[in-house]
C-alpha positions as CSV (number, residue, x, y, z in Angstrom):
1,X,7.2,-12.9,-8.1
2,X,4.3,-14.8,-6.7
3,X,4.2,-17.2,-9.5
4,X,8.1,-17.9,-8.8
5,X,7.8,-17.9,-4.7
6,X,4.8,-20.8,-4.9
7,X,7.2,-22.9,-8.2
8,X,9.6,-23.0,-5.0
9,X,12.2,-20.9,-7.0
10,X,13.7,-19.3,-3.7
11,X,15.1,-20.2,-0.8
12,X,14.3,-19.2,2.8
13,X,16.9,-17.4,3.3
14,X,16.7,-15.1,0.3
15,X,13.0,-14.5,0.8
16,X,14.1,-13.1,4.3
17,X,16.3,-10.6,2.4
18,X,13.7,-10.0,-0.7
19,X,11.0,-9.4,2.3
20,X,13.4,-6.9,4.1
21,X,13.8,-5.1,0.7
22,X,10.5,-5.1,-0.5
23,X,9.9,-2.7,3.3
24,X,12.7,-0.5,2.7
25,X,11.8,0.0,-1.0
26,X,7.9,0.9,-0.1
27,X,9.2,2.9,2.7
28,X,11.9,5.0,1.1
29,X,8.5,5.7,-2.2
30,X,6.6,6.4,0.4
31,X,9.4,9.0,1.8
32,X,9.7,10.6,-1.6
33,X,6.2,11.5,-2.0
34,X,6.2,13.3,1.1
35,X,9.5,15.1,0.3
36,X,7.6,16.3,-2.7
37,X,4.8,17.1,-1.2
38,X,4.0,21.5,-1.6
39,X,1.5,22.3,1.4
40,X,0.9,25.6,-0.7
41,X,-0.7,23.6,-4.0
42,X,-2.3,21.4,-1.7
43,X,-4.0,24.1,0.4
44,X,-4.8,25.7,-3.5
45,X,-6.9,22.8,-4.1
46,X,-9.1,23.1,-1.3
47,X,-11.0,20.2,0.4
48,X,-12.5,18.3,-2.6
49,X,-9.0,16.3,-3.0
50,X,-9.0,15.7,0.5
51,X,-12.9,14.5,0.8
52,X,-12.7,12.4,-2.5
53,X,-8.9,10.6,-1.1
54,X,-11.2,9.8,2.3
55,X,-14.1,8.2,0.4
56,X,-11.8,6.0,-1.9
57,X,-9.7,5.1,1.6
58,X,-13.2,4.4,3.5
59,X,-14.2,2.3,0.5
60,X,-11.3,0.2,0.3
61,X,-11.5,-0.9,3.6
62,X,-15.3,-1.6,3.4
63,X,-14.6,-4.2,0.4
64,X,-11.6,-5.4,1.9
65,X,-13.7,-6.2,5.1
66,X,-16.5,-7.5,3.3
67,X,-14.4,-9.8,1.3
68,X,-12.8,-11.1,4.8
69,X,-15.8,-11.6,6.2
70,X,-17.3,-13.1,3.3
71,X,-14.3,-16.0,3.0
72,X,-14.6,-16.5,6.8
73,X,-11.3,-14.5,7.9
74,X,-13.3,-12.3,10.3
């Protein structure tokens, strides 16, 4: 899709509606993970799931703010 946006294969207005779709499609996955979400498995697990999702979250954001700060965005 990126390849076809920068060849100038779309027109402003349909980019508006491909934007507005690409929100409401992310929004409604996002939705149906939570709807399937079982507190009772997750509490089964324990912590370790929880501690090892907030280490990969925390280290995404520390390379995504390096490489920012490396290309001069920050």
């Amino acid at each position: 899709m990126v390849g076809l946006n920068s060849a100038g294969v779309f027109r402003p207005e349909t980019l508006d509606s491909l934007k507005n779709l690409s929100k409401f499609l992310m929004v409604a996955a996002l939705a149906a993970i939570g709807l399937n979400t079982k507190f009772k498995e997750m509490k089964k697990s324990g912590i370790n799931p929880m501690i090892h999702g907030f280490i990969t979250s925390l280290l995404v954001v520390i390379v995504a703010i390096s490489v920012e700060y490396f290309m001069g965005l920050v």
